[in-house]
C-alpha positions in Angstrom: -3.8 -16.6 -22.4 -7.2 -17.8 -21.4 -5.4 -20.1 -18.4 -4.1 -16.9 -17.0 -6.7 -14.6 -16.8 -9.3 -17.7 -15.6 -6.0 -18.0 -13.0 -5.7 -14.3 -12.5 -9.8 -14.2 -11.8 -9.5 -16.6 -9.6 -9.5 -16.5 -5.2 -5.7 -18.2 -5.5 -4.9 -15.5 -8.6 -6.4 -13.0 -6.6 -4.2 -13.9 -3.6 -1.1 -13.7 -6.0 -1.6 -10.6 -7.1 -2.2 -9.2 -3.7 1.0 -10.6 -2.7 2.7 -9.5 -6.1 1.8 -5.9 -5.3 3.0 -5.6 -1.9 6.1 -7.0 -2.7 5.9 -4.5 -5.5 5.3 -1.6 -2.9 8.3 -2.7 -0.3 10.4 -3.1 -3.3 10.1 0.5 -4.7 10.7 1.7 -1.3 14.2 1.0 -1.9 15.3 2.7 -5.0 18.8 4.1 -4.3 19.9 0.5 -3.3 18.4 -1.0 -6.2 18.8 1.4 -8.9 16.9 4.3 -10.1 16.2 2.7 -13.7 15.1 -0.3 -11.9 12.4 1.7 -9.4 10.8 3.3 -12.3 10.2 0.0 -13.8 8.8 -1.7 -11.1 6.5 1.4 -11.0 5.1 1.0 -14.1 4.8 -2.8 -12.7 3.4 -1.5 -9.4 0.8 0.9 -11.4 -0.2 -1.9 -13.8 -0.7 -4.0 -10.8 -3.1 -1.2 -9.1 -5.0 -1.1 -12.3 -5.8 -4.7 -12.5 -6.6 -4.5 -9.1 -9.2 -1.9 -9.6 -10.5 -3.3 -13.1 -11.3 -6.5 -10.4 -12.9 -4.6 -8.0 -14.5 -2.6 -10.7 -18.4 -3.4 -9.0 -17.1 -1.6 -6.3 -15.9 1.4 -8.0 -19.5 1.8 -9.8 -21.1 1.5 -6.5 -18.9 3.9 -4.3 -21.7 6.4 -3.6 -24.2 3.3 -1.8 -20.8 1.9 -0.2 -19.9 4.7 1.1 -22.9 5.3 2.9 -22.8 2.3 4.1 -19.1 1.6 4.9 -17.6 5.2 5.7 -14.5 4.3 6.8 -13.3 1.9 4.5 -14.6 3.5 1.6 -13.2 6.5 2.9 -9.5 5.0 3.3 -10.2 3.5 -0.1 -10.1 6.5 -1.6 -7.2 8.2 -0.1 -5.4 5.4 -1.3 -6.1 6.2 -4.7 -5.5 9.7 -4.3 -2.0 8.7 -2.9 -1.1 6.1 -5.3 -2.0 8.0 -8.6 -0.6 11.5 -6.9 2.9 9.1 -6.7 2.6 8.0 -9.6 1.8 11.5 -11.6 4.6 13.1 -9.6 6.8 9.7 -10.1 6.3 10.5 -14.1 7.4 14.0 -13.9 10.7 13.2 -12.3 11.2 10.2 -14.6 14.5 10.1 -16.5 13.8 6.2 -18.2 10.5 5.4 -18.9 8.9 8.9 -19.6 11.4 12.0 -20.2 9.7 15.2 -19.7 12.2 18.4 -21.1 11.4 22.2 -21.1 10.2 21.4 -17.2 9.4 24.7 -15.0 12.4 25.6 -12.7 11.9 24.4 -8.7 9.7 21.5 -11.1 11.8 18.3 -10.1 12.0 19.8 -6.4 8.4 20.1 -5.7 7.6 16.9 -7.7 10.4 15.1 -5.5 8.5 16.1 -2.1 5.4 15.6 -3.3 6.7 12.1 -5.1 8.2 11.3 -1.2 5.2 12.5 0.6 2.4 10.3 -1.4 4.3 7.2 -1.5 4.8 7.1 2.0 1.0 8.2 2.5 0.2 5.0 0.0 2.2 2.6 1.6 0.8 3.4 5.3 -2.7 3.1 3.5 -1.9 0.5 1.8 -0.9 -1.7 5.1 -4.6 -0.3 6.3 -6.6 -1.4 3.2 -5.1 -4.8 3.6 -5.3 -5.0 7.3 -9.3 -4.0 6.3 -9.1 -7.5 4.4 -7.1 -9.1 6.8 -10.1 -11.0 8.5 -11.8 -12.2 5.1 -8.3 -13.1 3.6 -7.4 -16.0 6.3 -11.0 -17.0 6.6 -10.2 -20.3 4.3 -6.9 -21.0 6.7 -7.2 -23.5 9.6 -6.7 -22.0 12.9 -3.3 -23.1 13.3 -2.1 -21.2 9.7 -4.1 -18.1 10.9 -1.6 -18.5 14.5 1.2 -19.2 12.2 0.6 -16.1 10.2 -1.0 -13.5 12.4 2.3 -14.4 14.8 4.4 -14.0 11.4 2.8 -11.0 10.6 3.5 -9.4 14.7 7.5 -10.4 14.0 7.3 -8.2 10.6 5.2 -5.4 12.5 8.2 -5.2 15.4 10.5 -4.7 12.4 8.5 -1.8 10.6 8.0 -0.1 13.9 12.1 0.1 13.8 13.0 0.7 10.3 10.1 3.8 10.6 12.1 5.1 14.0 15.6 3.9 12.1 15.0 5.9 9.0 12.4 8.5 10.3 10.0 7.8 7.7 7.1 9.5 9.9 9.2 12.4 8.4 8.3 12.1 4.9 4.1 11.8 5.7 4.6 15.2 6.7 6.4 17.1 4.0 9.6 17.7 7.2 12.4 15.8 5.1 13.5 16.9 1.8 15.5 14.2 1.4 15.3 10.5 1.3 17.5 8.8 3.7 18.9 5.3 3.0 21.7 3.4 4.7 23.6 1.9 2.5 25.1 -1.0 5.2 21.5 -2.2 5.3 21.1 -5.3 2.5 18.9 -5.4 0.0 16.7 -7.8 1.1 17.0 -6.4 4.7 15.4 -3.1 3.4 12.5 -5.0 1.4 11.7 -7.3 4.6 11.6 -3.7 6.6 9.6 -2.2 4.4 7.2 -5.5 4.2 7.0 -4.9 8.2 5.9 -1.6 7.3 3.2 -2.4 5.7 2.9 -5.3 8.2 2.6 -3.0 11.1 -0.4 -1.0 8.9 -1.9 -4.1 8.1 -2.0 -4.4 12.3 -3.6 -0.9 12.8 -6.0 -1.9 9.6 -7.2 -4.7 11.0 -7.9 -3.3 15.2 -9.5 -0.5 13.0 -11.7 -3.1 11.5 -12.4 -4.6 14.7 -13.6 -1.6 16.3 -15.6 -0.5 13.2 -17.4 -3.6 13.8 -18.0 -3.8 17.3 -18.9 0.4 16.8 -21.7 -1.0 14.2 -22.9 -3.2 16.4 -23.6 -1.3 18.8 -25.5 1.6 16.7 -27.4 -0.5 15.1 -30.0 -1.4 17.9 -30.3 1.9 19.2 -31.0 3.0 15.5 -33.8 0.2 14.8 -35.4 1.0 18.2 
């Protein structure tokens, strides 16, 4: 037990888990395909995940107020990723019919939980794909430059593919609260729908990272003109 936590705590473990939860994320994006019983599992796997995650950056959490000060924008993104993530989650447990069974339930409950359930999952994944794309720089600092080529280049291929399965399956729809319904071709395989759902958050991770870029060079910039 000790070997997996000193694991889990370290920059490789870290790394896994990143990757775990991601995977996690494009996984649950596909529950109709892969089973209902199935996606409510791998969201109590996908929430244990975020917990972890959090409990790790825990010195961040106690700090928000000086961070945010400091680092508006991704403190702010921060947080509307866990806004999005625990309002999927809370929603996610109202509608659940395997791992938590709610009875006696409101009528129009399961309907205004199932939009709100769509809308903040799609919200968490496109902020998810930011927050990492935030990271992106620091997370490929320890790759040679030809690893950093081979995955930045990777990462541009998954991108192309997100930026079709959001025009394919109108996924802009759901950020919105415009679709009641989910939408999933059933022609599509399984592990086509994950990989489209990894370029998703690939495509994010894109935005995330120019975002980052420009936050940077914006800082720089301010900063003499504020010390002068």
């Amino acid at each position: 037990m000790k070997s997996v936590r000193k694991f889990l705590n370290s920059p490789r473990g870290r790394k896994f888990s990143h990757a775990l939860m991601l995977l996690c994320v494009a996984t649950l994006g596909t529950y109709e395909i892969f089973g209902k019983d199935a996606h409510e599992y791998l969201g109590v796997a996908a929430l244990a995940l975020v917990i972890f995650h959090l409990r790790q950056n825990r010195a961040w959490l106690w700090d928000f107020a000086r961070k945010f000060r400091t680092d508006t924008l991704k403190t702010a993104l921060n947080f509307a990723l866990i806004i999005a993530i625990f309002t999927a989650f809370a929603s996610g447990i109202v509608m659940s019919r395997f791992v938590v069974i709610l009875t006696e339930l409101p009528k129009g409950t399961l309907s205004i939980a199932r939009d709100i359930h769509m809308c903040a999952v799609h919200w968490a994944i496109a902020l998810c794909g930011v927050h990492f794309g935030l990271h992106l720089r620091a997370w490929c600092a320890k790759f040679g430059a030809k690893s950093r080529a081979i995955f930045y280049a990777a990462l541009a291929i998954f991108a192309s593919g997100g930026i079709y399965a959001i025009a394919r399956f109108g996924l802009y729809r759901y950020l919105f609260l415009s679709s009641h319904f989910a939408f999933f071709d059933r022609q599509v395989p399984l592990p086509l729908y994950i990989a489209l759902y990894l370029g998703i958050l690939a495509l994010f991770s894109l935005a995330g990272f120019v975002l980052a870029a420009l936050a940077k060079r914006l800082k720089k910039q301010i900063s003499p003109k504020e010390t002068a």
